[in-house]
C-alpha positions as CSV (number, residue, x, y, z in Angstrom):
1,X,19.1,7.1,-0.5
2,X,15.7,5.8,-2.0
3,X,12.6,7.8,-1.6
4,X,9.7,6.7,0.3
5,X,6.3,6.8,-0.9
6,X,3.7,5.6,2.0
7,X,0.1,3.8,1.1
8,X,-2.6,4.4,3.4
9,X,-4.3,1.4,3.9
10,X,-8.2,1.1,5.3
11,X,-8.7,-2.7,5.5
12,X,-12.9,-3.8,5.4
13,X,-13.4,-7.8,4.5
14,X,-14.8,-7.0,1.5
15,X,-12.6,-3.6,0.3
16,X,-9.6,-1.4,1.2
17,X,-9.5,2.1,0.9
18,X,-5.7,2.8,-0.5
19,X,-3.7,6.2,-0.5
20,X,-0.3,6.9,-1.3
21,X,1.5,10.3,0.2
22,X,4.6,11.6,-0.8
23,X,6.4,13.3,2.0
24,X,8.5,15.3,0.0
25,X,5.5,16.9,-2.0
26,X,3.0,16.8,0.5
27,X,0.8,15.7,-1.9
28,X,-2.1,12.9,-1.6
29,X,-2.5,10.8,-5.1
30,X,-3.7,7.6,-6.4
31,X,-7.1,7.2,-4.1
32,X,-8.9,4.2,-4.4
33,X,-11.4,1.6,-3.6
34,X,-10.5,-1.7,-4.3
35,X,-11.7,-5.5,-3.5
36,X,-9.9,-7.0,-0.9
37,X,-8.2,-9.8,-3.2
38,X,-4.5,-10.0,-3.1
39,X,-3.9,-9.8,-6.4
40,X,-5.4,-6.3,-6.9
41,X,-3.5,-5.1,-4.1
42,X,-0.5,-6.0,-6.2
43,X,-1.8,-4.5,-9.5
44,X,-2.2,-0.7,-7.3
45,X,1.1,-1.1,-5.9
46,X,2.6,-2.1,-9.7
47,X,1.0,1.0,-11.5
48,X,2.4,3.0,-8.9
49,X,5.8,1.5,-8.8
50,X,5.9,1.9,-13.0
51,X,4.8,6.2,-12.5
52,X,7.8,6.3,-9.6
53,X,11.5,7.1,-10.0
54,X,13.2,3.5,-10.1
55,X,14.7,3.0,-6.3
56,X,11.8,4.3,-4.8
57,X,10.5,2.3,-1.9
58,X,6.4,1.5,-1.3
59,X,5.8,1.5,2.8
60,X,2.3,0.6,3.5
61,X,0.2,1.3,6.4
62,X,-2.5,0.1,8.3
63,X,-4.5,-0.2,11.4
64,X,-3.8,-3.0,13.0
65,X,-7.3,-4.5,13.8
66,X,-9.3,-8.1,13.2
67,X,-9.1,-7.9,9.3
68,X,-5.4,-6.5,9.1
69,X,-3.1,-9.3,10.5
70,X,-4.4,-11.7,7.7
71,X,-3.5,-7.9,5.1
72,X,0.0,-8.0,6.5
73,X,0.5,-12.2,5.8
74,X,-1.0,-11.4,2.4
75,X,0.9,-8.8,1.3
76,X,4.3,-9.6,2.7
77,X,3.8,-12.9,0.5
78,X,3.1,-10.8,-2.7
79,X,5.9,-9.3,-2.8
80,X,9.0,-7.4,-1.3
81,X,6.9,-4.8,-0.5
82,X,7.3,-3.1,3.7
83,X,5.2,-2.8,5.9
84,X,4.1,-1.1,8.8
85,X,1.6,-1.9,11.4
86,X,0.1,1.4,13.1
């Protein structure tokens, strides 16, 4: 069974506040600031993908508000990555 590893996502027009927590650890890790452009939402999620053991699965999160529909269509595009509206 692949591990999970959940990204925290705090979605503002301009930025979004990302953090990834392991479950199994317990641990926090990778917290960052980033532009709200698409593309650099794929570069976090790539670093962490390449620092991962191979199988394991990115789930991100995020508040569901005016700015986070538009996220979800954005990301889901990028790539095969899941997604979870809470």
């Amino acid at each position: 069974m692949a591990s999970l590893l959940f990204i925290g996502c705090d979605v503002h027009s301009k930025t979004i506040s990302l953090d990834t927590f392991d479950r199994n650890s317990n641990t926090h890790s990778h917290q960052t600031k980033i532009n709200n452009v698409p593309r650099l939402i794929w570069k976090y999620a790539k670093k962490i993908e390449s620092e991962v053991d191979p199988g394991t699965k990115l789930v991100f999160g995020y508040e569901a508000g005016c700015l986070g529909f538009s996220f979800y269509e954005r990301i889901t595009k990028i790539d095969s990555f899941f997604m979870r509206v809470i």
